[in-house]
C-alpha positions, 0 to 999 in steps of 0.5 A: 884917173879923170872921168870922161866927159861923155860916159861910155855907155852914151858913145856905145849907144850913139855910135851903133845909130851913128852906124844905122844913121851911115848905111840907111842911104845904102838901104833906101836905094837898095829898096828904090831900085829893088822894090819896083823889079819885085812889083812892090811899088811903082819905079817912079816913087822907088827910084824917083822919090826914095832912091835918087831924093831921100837917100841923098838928104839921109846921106848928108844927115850922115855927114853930121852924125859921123862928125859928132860920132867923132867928137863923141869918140873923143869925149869918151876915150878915143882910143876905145871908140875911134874904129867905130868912129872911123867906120861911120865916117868911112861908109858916110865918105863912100856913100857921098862920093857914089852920089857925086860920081853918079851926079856927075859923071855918070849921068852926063855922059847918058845924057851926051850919048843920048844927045849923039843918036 
């Protein structure tokens, strides 16, 4: 049997922070959004700064690290890795399309129906 080039215990390791690496978006603007409500920090360093700034940069910091979460599931054996790689694309691929719907559909239209008053 051939030895992979990338050992398993590196894919394991990589592909768990792969997974942090995926849902810290998802965090950072649970914190943005929460964090003023409980008067923890001001609504413009939570939802300006942390939610609407960091996590979108975190997000395509995802992009890269699902994609090498890939390569790593192959170099190590994909039929053992390929779900938690698949699973780090798949929550990298939601998280982007909220933002895009958020930038791009969303905000807009509060923008219009501010316009019409």
């Amino acid at each position: 049997m051939r030895q992979p080039a990338v050992s398993h215990g590196f894919a394991d390791l990589y592909l768990h922070g792969a997974t942090l690496v995926a849902l810290a978006p998802t965090f950072l603007v649970a914190v943005g959004v929460i964090a003023p409500k409980l008067g923890l920090m001001s609504e413009g360093v939570g939802v300006g700064l942390i939610a609407m700034e960091w996590a979108p940069h975190f997000a395509l910091g995802s992009v890269a690290a699902g994609f090498f979460g890939v390569l790593v599931a192959v170099l190590a054996g994909f039929s053992k890795f390929w779900l938690r790689a698949l699973l780090v694309l798949a929550i990298t691929t939601a998280t982007l399309f909220a933002y895009v719907y958020d930038r791009e559909v969303r905000q807009p239209a509060a923008v219009a129906a501010l316009s019409l008053r």
